[in-house]
C-alpha positions as CSV (number, residue, x, y, z in Angstrom):
1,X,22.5,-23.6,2.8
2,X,21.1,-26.9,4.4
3,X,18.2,-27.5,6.4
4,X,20.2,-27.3,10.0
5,X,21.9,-24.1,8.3
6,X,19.6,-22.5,8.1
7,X,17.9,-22.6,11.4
8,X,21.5,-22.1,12.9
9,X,21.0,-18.7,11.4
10,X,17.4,-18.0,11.5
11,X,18.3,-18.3,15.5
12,X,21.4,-16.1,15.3
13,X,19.2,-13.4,13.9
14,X,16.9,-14.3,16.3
15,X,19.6,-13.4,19.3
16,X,20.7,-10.4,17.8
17,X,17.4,-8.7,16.8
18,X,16.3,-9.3,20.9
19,X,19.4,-7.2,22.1
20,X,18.4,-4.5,20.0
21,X,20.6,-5.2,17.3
22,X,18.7,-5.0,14.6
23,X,20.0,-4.2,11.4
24,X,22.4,-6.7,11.9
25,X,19.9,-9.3,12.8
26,X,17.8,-8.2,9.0
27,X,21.0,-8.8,7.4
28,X,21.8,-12.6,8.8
29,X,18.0,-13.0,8.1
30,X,18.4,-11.4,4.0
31,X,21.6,-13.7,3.3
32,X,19.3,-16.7,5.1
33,X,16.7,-15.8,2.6
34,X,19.2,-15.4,0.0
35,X,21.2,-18.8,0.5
36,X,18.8,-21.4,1.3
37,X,17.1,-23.8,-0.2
38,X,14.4,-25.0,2.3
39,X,11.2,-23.9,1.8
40,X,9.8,-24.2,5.6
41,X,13.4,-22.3,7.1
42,X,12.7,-19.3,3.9
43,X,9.3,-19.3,5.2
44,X,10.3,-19.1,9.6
45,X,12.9,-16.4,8.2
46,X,10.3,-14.3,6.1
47,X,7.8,-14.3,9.2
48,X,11.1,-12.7,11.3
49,X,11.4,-10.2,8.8
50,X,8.0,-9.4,8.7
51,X,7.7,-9.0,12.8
52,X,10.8,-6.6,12.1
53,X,9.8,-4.3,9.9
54,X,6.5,-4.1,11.6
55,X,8.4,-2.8,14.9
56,X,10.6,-0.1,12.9
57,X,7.5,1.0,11.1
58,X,8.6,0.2,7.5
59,X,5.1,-1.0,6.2
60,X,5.7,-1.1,2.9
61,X,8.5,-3.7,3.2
62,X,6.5,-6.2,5.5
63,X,4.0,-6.2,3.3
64,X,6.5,-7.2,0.4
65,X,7.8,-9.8,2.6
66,X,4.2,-10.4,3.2
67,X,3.3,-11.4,-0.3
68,X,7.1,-13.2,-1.0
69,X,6.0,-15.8,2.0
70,X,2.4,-16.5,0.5
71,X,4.4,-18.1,-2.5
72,X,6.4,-20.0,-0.1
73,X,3.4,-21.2,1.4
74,X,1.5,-22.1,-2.1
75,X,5.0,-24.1,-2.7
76,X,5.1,-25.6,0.5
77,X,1.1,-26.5,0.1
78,X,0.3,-26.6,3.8
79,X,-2.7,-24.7,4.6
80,X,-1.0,-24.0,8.2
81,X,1.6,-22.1,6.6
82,X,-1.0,-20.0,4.0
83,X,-3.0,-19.3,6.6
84,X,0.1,-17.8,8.8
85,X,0.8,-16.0,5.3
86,X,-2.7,-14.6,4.9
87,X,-2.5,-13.4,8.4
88,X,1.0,-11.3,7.4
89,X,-0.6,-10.0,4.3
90,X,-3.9,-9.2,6.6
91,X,-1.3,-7.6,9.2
92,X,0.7,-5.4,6.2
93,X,-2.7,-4.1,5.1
94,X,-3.5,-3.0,8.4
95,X,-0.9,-1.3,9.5
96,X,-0.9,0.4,5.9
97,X,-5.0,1.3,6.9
98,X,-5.9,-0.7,3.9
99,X,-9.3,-1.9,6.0
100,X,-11.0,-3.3,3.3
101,X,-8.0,-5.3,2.0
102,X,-7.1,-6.3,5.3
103,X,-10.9,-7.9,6.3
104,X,-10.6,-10.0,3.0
105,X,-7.4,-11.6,3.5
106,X,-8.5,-12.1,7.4
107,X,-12.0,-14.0,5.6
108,X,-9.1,-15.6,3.1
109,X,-7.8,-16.9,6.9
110,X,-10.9,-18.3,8.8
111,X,-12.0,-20.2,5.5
112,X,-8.9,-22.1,5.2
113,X,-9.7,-24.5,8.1
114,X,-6.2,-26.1,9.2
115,X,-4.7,-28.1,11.8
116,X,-4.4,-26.6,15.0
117,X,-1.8,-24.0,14.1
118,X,-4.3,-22.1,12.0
119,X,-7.1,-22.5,15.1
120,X,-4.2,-20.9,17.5
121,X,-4.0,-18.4,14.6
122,X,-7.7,-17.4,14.3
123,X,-7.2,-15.0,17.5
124,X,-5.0,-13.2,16.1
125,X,-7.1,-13.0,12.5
126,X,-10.1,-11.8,14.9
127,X,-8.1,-9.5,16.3
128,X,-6.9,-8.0,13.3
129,X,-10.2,-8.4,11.7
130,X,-11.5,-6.2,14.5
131,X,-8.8,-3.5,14.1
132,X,-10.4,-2.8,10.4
133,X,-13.7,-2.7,11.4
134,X,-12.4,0.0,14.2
135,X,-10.7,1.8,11.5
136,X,-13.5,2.6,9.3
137,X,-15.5,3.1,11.9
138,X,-17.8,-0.5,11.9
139,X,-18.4,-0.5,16.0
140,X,-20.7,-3.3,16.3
141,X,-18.6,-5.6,14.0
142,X,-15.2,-4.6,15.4
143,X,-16.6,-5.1,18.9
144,X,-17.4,-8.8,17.5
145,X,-14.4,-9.6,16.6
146,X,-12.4,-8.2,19.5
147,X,-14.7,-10.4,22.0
148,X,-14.0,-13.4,19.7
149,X,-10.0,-12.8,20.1
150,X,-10.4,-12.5,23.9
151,X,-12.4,-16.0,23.5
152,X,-9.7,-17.4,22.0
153,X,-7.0,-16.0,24.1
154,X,-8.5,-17.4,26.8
155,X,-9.1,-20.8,25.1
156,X,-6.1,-21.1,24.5
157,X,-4.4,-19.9,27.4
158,X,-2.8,-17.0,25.2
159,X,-1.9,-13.9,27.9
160,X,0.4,-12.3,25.0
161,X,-3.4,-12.1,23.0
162,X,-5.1,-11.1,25.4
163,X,-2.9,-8.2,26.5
164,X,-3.4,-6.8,22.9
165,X,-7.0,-7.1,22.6
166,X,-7.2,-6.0,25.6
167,X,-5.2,-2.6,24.5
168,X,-7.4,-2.4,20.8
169,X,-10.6,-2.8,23.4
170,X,-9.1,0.3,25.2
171,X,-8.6,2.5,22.0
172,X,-12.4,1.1,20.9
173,X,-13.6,2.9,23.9
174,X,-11.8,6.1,23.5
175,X,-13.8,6.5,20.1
176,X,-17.1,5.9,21.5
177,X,-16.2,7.8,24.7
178,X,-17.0,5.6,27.7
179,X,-13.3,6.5,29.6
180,X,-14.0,4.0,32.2
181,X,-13.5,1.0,30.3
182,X,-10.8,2.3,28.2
183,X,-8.4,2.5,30.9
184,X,-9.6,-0.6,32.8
185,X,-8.7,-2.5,29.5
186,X,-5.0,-1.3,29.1
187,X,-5.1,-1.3,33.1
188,X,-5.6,-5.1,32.4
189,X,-2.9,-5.4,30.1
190,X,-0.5,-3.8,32.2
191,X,-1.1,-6.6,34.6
192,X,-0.8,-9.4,32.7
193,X,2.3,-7.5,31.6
194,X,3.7,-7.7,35.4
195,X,1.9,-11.6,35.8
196,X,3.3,-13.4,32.8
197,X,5.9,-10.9,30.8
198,X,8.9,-11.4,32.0
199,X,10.2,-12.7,28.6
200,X,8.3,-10.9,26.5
201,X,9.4,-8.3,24.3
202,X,9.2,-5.0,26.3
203,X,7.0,-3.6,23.8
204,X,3.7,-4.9,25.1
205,X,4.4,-3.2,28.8
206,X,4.9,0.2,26.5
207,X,1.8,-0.8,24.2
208,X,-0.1,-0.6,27.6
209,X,1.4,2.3,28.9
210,X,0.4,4.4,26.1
211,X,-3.3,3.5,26.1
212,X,-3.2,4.2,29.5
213,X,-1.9,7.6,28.7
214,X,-4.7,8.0,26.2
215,X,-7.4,7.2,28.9
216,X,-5.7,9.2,31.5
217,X,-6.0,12.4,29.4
218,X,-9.2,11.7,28.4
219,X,-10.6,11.5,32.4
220,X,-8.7,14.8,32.8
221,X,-6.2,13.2,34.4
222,X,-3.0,14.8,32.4
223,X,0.3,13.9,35.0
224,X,-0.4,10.0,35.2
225,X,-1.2,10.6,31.1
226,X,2.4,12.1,31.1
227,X,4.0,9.7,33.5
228,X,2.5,6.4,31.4
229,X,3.6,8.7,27.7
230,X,6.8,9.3,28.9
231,X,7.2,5.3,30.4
232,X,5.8,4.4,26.5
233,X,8.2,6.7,24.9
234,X,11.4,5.4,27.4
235,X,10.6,2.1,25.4
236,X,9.6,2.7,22.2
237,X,13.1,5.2,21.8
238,X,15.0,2.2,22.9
239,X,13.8,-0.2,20.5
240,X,13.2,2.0,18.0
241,X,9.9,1.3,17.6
242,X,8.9,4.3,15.0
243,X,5.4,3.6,14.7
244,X,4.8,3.7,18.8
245,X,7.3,6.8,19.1
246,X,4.5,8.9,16.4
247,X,1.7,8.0,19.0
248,X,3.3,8.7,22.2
249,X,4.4,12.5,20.4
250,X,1.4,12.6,19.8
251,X,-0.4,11.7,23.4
252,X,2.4,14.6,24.5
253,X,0.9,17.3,22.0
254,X,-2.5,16.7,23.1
255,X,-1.5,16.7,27.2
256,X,-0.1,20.2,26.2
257,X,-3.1,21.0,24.4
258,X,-5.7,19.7,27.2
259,X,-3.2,22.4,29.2
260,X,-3.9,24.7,26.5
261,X,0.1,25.6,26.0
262,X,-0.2,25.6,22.2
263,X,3.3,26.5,22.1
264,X,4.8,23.7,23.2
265,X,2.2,21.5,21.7
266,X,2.1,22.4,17.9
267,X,6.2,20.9,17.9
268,X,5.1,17.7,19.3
269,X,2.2,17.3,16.4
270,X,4.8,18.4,13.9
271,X,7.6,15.6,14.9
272,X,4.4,12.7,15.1
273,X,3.1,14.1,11.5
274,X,6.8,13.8,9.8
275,X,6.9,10.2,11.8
276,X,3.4,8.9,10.6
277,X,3.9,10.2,6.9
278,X,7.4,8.4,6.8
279,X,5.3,5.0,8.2
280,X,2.5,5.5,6.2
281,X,0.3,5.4,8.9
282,X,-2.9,7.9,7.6
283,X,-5.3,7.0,10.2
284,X,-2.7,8.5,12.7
285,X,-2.1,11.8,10.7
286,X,-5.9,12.3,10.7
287,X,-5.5,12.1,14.6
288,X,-2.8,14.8,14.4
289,X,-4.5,16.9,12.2
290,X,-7.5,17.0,14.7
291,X,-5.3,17.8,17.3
292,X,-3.6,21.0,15.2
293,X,-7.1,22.2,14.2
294,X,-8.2,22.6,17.8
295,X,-4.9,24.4,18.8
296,X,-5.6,26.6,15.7
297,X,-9.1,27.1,17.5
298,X,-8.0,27.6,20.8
299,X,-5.7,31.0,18.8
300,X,-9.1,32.0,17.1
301,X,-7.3,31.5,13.6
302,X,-10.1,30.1,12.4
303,X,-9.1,30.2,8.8
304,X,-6.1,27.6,9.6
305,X,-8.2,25.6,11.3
306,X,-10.0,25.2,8.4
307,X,-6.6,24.7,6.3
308,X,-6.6,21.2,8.7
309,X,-9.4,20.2,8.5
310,X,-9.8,20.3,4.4
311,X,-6.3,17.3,4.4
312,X,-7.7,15.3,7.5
313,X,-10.8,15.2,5.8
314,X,-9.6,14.3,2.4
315,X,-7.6,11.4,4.3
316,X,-10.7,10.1,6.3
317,X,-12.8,10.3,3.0
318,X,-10.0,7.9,1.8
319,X,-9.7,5.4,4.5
320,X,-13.6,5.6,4.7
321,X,-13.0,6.6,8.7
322,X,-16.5,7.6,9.1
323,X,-15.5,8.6,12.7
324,X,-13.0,11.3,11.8
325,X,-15.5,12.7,8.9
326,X,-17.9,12.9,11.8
327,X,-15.5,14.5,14.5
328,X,-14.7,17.3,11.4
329,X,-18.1,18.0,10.6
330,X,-18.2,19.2,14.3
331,X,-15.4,20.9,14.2
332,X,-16.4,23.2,11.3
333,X,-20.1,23.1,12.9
334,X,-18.4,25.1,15.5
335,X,-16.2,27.2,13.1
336,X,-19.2,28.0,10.8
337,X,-21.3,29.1,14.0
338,X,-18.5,31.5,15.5
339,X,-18.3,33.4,12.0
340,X,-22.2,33.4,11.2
341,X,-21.7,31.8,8.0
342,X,-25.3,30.2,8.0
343,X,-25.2,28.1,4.6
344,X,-21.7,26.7,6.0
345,X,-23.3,25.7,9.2
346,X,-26.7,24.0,7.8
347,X,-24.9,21.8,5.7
348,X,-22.1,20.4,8.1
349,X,-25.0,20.1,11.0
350,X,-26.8,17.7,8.2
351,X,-23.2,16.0,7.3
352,X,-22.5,14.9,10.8
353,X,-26.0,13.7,11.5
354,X,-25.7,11.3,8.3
355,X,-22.7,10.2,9.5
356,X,-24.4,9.0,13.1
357,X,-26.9,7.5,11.3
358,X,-24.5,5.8,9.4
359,X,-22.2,4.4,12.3
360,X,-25.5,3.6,14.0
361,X,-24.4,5.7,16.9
362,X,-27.5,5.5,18.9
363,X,-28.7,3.8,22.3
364,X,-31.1,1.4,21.9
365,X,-32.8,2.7,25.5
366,X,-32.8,6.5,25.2
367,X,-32.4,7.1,21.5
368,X,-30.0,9.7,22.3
369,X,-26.4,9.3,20.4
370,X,-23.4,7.7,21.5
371,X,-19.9,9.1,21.7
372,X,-21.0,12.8,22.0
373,X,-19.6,12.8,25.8
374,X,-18.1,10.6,28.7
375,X,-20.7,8.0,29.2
376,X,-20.9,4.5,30.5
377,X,-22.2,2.0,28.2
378,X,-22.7,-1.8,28.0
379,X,-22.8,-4.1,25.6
380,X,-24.9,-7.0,24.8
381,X,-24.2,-10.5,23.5
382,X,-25.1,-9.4,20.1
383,X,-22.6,-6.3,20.3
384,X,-25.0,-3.5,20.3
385,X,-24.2,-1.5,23.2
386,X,-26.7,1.0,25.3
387,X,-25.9,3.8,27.7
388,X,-25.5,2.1,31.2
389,X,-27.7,4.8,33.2
């Protein structure tokens, strides 16, 4: 298969995977790969399947796709092209919550120093870069690198980037708990969604809605949480975007649970548990575990509580979350206090004060800690944030 071949059928694939035909669009793209013998059209079609299994959740695949299209790039020796390929491996690790792996190859990306492709590329890196940080639970750092990718978004003109910073920015603070700005940051992604997105892929208005959701439910405010959800789910069902229909199932069993109707909720953590295992997304599952634990709490069967906790704990242990270890310590802080087990208590009241320390979870201003409640903060140039009052 020639050079004009190939891009014949890289767009083909192209066509079909945007009106939601998509395995038909991975097969053109596999024979693609298969037949030709141009290194810059194996490389355009690798970066398709990539995107792809990104959106149906298959992890593991991208990430082999990943590291097939960093050989490409070494043969086609165009440091544009590794540094794209870096970027998919950094991507892969990412979605797979390999942090550590994941800030390397993003490193691996700024050092490489292109043409202007890879300088149009570094917002995404930062972004990425600051996902990581967010994962283990590195605030300053991932705050960094998030402000960096709105730099270049704006730069550069780039309202796609910007619209999922500005959605990570959101989900930064949830975790630290100042509710304002994290829905006024999806709110602003939703926006440029109605400005600019015409032809973009649907999935950025339902990335939006579903941080939205998170924010509303957070304020308390659980039927515009359900209206943006159940917009977010529409979406990610039609696509089917696995990976965004776990989170949304998820949103829905913790609206129920805000309600406190357990009933309905513990279903809705089931079907996102069986959805993140399948993806392999473990930072999520820790999410859902906190979620069952507290139902379990709200039914006083303490015991199963603790039965969660113990595997969402052995999961943010292995991620190195530091946020989730903290959020369990307090959870069995409570546990430990309603059945007077002393010893139990002392040492998980220690547990989660080592982890503030260690996440450097305090305001500059008051000394008190950050994240404990709803609270406005602000940041500084140099990323360190304070409590606004």
């Amino acid at each position: 298969m020639g050079q004009d071949q190939t891009k014949q059928q890289i767009e083909k694939g192209l066509h079909l995977y945007q009106s939601n035909q998509t395995e038909k669009a991975l097969r053109v793209w596999t024979r693609v790969l298969e037949k030709s013998a141009d290194p810059a059209g194996r490389f355009r079609v690798l970066g398709c399947l990539i995107t792809a299994h990104a959106e149906m959740g298959r992890y593991k695949d991208m990430l082999k796709f990943a590291v097939v299209q960093i050989d490409t790039a070494r043969e086609l020796e165009d440091p544009d092209y590794l540094t794209e390929g870096y970027l998919n491996l950094a991507r892969s690790n990412e979605k797979l919550c390999e942090f550590q792996k994941t800030i390397s190859y993003c490193k691996t990306c700024l050092n490489m120093q292109g043409t202007t492709v890879s300088l149009q590329l570094n917002g995404q890196v930062s972004l990425s870069m600051g996902n990581a940080f967010l994962g283990l639970s590195i605030f300053q750092k991932a705050l960094e690198c998030f402000e960096k990718a709105l730099r270049y978004a704006h730069n550069n003109d780039d309202k796609m980037l910007e619209c999922r910073v500005c959605c990570s920015l959101g989900n930064f603070y949830t975790q630290i708990k100042d509710y304002e700005k994290a829905l006024f940051f999806p709110c602003k992604a939703a926006e440029l969604v109605n400005d600019y997105g015409k032809g973009w892929s649907l999935k950025y208005r339902a990335m939006s809605q579903y941080h939205m959701a998170v924010a509303y439910r957070k304020l308390g405010r659980l039927a515009d949480a359900m209206d943006c959800c159940e917009e977010s789910m529409k979406i990610a069902l039609q696509h089917g975007d696995r990976p965004l229909q776990a989170l949304c199932l998820l949103c829905f069993a913790d609206i129920h649970r805000s309600r406190r109707d357990v009933q309905t909720a513990f279903p809705r953590y089931d079907s996102s548990m069986s959805i993140m295992t399948e993806i392999g997304n473990r930072l999520g599952l820790i999410q859902v575990l906190l979620g069952v634990t507290k139902c379990w709490m709200i039914q006083k069967e303490l015991d199963k509580a603790l039965e969660s906790i113990e595997k969402a704990q052995e999961l943010a242990e292995g991620l190195g979350n530091k946020l989730g270890l903290l959020k369990l310590h307090c959870l069995c802080e409570r546990i430990y206090r309603t059945k007077e087990q002393q010893r139990e208590l002392r040492d998980h009241v220690v547990k989660f004060h080592e982890c503030v320390e260690e996440m450097e979870l305090y305001c500059g201003m008051c000394g008190e800690s950050i994240g404990e409640k709803n609270n406005q903060l602000q940041a500084l140039p140099c990323s360190h944030f304070f409590h606004l009052k």
